[in-house]
C-alpha positions in Angstrom: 124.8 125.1 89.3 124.5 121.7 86.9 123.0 118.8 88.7 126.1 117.0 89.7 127.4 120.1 91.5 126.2 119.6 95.4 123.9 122.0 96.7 125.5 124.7 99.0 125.2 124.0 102.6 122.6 126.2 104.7 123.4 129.4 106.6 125.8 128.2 109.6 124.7 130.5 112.6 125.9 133.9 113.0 127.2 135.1 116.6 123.8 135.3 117.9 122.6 132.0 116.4 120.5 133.4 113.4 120.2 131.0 110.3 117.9 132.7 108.1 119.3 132.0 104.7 119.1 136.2 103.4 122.7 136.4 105.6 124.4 133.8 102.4 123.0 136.5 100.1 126.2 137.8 98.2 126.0 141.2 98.8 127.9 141.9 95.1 125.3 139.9 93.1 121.9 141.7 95.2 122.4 144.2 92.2 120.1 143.5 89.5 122.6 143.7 86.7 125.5 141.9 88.1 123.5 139.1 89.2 121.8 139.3 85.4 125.4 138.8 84.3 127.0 136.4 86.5 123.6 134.2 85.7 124.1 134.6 81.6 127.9 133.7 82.0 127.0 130.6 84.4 125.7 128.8 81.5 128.7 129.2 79.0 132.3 128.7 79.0 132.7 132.5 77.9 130.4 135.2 76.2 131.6 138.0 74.2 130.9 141.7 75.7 128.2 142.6 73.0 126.5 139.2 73.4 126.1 139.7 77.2 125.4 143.6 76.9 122.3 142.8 74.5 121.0 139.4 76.5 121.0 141.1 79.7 119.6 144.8 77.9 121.6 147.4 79.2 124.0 150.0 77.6 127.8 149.2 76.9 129.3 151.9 79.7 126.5 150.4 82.6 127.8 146.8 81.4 131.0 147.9 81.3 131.0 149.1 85.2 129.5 146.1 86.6 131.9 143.9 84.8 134.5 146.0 86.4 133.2 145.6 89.7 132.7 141.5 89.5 136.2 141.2 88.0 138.1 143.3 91.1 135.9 140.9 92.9 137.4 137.9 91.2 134.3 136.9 90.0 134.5 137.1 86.5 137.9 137.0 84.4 137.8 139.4 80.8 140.1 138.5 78.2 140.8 141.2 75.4 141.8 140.0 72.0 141.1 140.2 68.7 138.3 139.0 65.7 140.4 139.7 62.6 141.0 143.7 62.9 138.0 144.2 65.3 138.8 144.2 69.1 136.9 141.9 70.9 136.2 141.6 74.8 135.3 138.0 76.2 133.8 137.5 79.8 133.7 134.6 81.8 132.5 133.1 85.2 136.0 132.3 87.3 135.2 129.4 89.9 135.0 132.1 92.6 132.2 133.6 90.8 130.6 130.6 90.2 130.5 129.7 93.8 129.1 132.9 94.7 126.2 132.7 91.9 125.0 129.1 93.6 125.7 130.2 97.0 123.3 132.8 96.3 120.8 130.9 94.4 120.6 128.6 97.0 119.7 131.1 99.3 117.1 132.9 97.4 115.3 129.5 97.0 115.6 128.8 100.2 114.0 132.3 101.4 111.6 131.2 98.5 111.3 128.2 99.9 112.1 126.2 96.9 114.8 124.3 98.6 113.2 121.4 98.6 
């Protein structure tokens, strides 16, 4: 989230009036990888697969399946091309998946209580 984006507003009751803000947890980003992902890509207009793979240390196939999993999501959007004769995979945060990743920061500092 950059400092002119708004802050995401807090929980809105359920159907039996709970608030606490753990129910705007995204349940896709609760994973540890995806959310390490979704976070690198949220400051960058795109990131090449390798580049990601190696800033958030895991292996190209466990990248690979979360990547999968945030783009049927429509979270991220992975464009294929090529780098002279090398193939080349780019990732990048769509603005769904950016909503999500400050929706769900917000409501880990607010659990934190850091939403001040």
């Amino acid at each position: 989230m950059t400092p002119a984006e708004p802050a995401p507003a807090p929980a809105a009751p359920d159907a039996a009036g709970l608030t606490h803000p753990r129910r705007d947890l995204d349940e896709l980003l609760t994973h540890a990888v995806r959310f390490s992902v979704v976070a690198a890509l949220s400051g960058v207009l795109k990131a090449e697969f390798g580049a990601v793979r190696d800033s958030v240390e895991v292996t190209t196939p466990m990248l690979s399946k979360q990547v999968a999993l945030l783009e049927k999501a429509g979270y991220v959007e992975v464009e294929k091309g090529r780098v002279g004769r090398r193939p080349c995979t780019w990732i990048s945060l769509s603005p769904e998946g950016s909503a999500a990743y400050a929706r769900h920061v917000a409501a880990l500092r607010a659990i934190a209580g850091l939403d001040h």
